[in-house]
C-alpha positions, 0 to 999 in steps of 0.5 A: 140601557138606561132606566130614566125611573131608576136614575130619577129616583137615585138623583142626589139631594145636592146643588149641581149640573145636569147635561141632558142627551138624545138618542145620538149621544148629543148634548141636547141641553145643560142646567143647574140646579139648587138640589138636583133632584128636584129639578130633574124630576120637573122635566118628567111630570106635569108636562101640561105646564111645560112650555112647548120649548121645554116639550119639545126638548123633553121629547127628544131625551134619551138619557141624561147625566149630572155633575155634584157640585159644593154650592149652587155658585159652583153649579152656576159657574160650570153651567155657564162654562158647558154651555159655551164649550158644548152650545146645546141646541136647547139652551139660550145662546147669544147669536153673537157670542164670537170670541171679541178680541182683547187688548193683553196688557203682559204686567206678569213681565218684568218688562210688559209688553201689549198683544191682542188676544181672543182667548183669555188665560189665567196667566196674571196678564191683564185682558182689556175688553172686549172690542167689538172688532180688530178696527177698533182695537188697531185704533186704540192701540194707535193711540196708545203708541202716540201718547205713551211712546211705546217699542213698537220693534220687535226687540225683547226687553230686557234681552236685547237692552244695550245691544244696538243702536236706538231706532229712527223711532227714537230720533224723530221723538216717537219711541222712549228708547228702554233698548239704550239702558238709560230707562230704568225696570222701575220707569218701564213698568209705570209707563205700562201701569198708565197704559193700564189706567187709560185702558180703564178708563181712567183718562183724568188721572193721565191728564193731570199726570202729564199736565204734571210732567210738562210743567215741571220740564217747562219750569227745568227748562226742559223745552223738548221734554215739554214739548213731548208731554203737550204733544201727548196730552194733545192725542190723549185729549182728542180721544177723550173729546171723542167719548160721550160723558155719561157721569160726572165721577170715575164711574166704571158701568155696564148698561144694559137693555134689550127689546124682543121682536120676531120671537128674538130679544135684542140687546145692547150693552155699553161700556162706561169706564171713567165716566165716558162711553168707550164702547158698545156691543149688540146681541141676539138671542132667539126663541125666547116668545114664552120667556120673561123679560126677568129670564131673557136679561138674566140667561143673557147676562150669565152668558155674556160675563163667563167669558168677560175679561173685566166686570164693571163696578156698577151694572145697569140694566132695564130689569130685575133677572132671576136669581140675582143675588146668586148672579151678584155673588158670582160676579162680586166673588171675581170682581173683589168686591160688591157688584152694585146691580141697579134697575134705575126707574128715574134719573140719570141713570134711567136715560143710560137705559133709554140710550140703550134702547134707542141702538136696540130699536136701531138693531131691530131696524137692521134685522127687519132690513136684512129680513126684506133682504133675504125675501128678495134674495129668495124671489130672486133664487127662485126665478133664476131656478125657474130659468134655468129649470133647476131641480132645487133653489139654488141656495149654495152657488158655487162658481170657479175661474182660473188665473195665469199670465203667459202660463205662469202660477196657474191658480184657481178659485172657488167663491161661494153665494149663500142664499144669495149673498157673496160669503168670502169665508167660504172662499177656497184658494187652489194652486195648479200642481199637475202641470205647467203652461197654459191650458184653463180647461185642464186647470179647471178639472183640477180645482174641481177634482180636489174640491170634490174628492176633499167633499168626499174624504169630509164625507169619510170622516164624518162617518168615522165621527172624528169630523162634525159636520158643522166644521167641515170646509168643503161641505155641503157641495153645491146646488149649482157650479157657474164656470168662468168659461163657455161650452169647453169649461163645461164639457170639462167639467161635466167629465169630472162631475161624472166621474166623482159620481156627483149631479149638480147643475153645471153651467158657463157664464159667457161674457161679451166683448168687453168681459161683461157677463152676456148669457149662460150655457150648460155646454149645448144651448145658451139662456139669456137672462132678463137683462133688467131681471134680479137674477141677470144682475146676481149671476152678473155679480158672481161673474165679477167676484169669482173673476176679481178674486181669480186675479187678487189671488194670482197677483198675490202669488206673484208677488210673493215669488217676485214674478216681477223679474220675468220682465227681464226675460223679454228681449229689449227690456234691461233693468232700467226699462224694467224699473221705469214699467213697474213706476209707470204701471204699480204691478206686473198685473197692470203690465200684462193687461196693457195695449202696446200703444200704453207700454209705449206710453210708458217710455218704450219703443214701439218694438219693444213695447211689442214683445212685452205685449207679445210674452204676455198675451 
């Protein structure tokens, strides 16, 4: 039993964190504090000047426990680390705090090598970043095979040096070539170094360099090697154009600034590495209406640099933060040196803030517009509900199809509607097991009964606490099933619904002659929906989606087993029939969706443009 007088009064007059716990054992809420005992303490007396926040998480305490540390940086430090391991529901976390992807620079290699990441380690590589996504990161590391003519094979230096010829890379100018062992360790790893520097920013450096390079090569009337370094300078330019300035010297800055709207402050930071903006990331942090501006920029900033892989020279920020000489030591004690923390109030500096303000008011705009969204997506839940006499909104819809040609890689999908919204993460992908051949219905019940019964075993495990709920991929179930089909598909499905012991709205989406989405049928009437109605067009676009995805999936899987010989299995058609239907259509997809009148089109005769209708249909 825990005694909070007892454990209060024992707390120990030391900097540290604190971990606060509910009745479940969960982590409810983490801080830190300069003497521990002091600021416990505070949670637990005068109430009347807690916020309601702070009332609210007091009220669900249970129990609560705390770790000593050796200085009030090292409690700052291990506080910022606990909460992004644990999130505690009471904390501010930032609504975007994914792991961005890095750019990895191996420099810890005799022979270094470019990967992309999203887990940094202490392994003496070097992280560039973070990228605001995968686009971005293949472009920059696009451009930095242009300029730098990097390997991009997959041989390892200096294992495979002087084993084989030089790739076609090599020929057409594209690759310098370290497999030959004509480049030396030396010359390898300066290439990288300038990878590095441009990776910072430090593109002027790299433009005199090579500018450097190619007329020294011109003056040895090396014209080739010449021409290569212009040709570099040219890619290494039109990056360079493509970057606002924001400084005349080597500045390397973040600028930072945010706005609060709907009790959520919005942030933007941009990245300034060289003088130029490479970059910019938007963020959200909820529930900050009582908060100042001082602690919304100082929790978001705290947030945002545990996890940073590099720390600019100068920040810049709208406002001051609290406890910003203990933030600026943190950051200058991993930076190696002062950290300059600037609140500009005029000059140059003030307009980067301005900047920043203007993509916040942008952010704003976006949110109030995914908001009125949302309200619609809503009216129309409701009233799809309303035809259809649901007992609940459907919120979560589920819908399922089934994929096959002649019988061959049965598949089956499940695609998934939020609030509404089409969400392809929760897509879940299924190979029929239990039987070969061609029957939908059987198929089907299939997908269905393993959908539920891993429902059921997450259910299990769950219980069992070795699942969290929040990770669980087939949960929660559904507030309503649509099936690709009509009456059959559902009177099939409604057998495997009873006897999984489950009630969830079952209901066909018929299609009319041309495979377009006409009514709905719960296996004994039909409902036809408004055809000008909102819910008419969402139930229409799940009916698409479910089917697209049914197919992508199947032509994939075909694919991969190299279906595409079946052709050969039809009477008339030899390999070069075969190959003149696979130039003519792209894919054995197209193939089988084909009239007879298109396969003779596509240089068969009539007879055996027949029997490839025929296997197929």
């Amino acid at each position: 039993m825990f005694d909070l007088k007892k454990q209060l009064k024992n707390l120990p007059d030391q900097p540290g964190v604190y971990l606060m716990h509910d009745k479940d054992d969960k982590i409810i809420y983490i801080g830190k504090a300069k003497v521990l005992k002091n600021r416990v303490r505070q949670y637990f007396i005068a109430s009347k000047n807690h916020t309601a926040k702070v009332r609210a998480m007091v009220s669900h305490i249970a129990w609560f426990e705390y770790i000593v540390t050796d200085s009030e940086l090292e409690a700052l430090v291990l506080e910022c680390n606990l909460i992004k391991k644990h999130k505690p529901h009471y904390n501010i976390l930032l609504k975007d705090d994914k792991h961005y992807p890095y750019i990895k620079v191996t420099m810890n290699e005799p022979y270094p090598k470019l990967g992309v990441t999203r887990v940094m380690k202490n392994d003496g590589a070097r992280y560039f970043g973070p990228y605001t996504g995968m686009s971005v990161v293949r472009g920059t590391l696009d451009v930095i095979k242009r300029i730098f003519l990097i390997p991009t094979c997959k041989r390892e230096f200096p294992r495979d040096i002087g084993k084989g010829r030089p790739c076609l890379n090599y020929q057409i100018h594209k690759c310098f070539a370290p497999c030959t062992g004509q480049v030396p360790q030396e010359d390898y790893r300066a290439v990288f170094t300038q990878i590095c520097s441009f990776l910072e920013g430090r593109q002027d450096e790299l433009t005199h360099l090579l500018e450097e390079k190619m007329e020294k090569a011109a003056a040895a009337l090396e014209f080739e090697r010449a021409a290569e370094y212009r040709d570099q300078l040219a890619a290494l330019r039109a990056v360079t154009q493509k970057q606002k300035i924001v400084s005349d010297r080597m500045a390397n800055q973040d600028i930072a600034a945010f706005a609060c709207y709907d009790d959520k402050a919005f942030i933007d930071i941009f990245f300034v590495r060289g003088g130029r903006v490479t970059g910019r990331q938007s963020h959200r942090i909820d529930g900050v209406g009582e908060m100042s501006d001082a602690e919304i920029m100082g929790e978001f900033l705290k947030r945002f640099y545990a996890g940073a892989a590099y720390i600019p020279d100068e920040l810049i920020v709208q406002c001051d933060i609290e406890e910003r000489d203990l933030f600026v030591e943190w950051m200058s004690a991993r930076l190696g040196h002062k950290l300059i923390f600037t609140v500009p109030q005029r000059g140059d500096k003030s307009s980067l803030i301005k900047m920043a303000l203007k993509n916040v008011e942008l952010s704003i705009g976006n949110y109030k517009l995914d908001q009125l969204k949302k309200e619609s997506q809503a009216g129309t839940l409701a009233k799809l509900q309303e035809y259809l006499a649901l007992p609940a909104l459907p919120n979560r819809i589920e819908s399922y199809d089934i994929s096959n040609i002649a019988g061959t890689s049965n598949v089956g999908v499940m695609v998934v509607f939020k609030n509404g919204v089409h969400d392809a993460s929760l897509h879940r992908k299924f190979q029929i097991r239990s039987f070969e051949g061609q029957d939908d219905y059987m198929a089907m019940a299939e997908v269905l009964t393993r959908r539920l019964g891993r429902a059921a075993n997450e259910e299990d495990k769950i219980a069992q606490g070795v699942l969290e709920r929040e990770k669980a991929k087939f949960l929660p179930l559904p507030d309503l099933i649509l099936l690709d089909g009509g009456k059959g598909h559902v009177h099939a499905i409604a057998k495997v619904l009873e006897q999984a012991g489950v009630s969830i709205p079952l209901w066909g989406m018929v299609k009319d002659d041309k495979h377009r989405f006409r009514a709905l049928t719960d296996g004994e009437r039909e409902v036809t929906l408004p055809k000008n109605s909102d819910a008419f067009r969402l139930v229409g676009t799940v009916s698409e989606q479910v089917h697209e995805t049914a197919i992508r999936y199947h032509t994939k899987l075909r694919g991969k087993k190299g279906l595409a010989s079946e052709l050969s299995n039809i009477e008339g058609i030899g390999e070069t029939r075969r190959k003149r239907l696979m130039k003519h259509f792209k894919s054995i997809n197209s193939i089988a969706q084909a009239g007879v009148d298109e396969l003779v089109a596509a240089g068969l005769d009539k007879r055996s443009a027949q029997n490839v209708y025929d296997y197929f249909n």
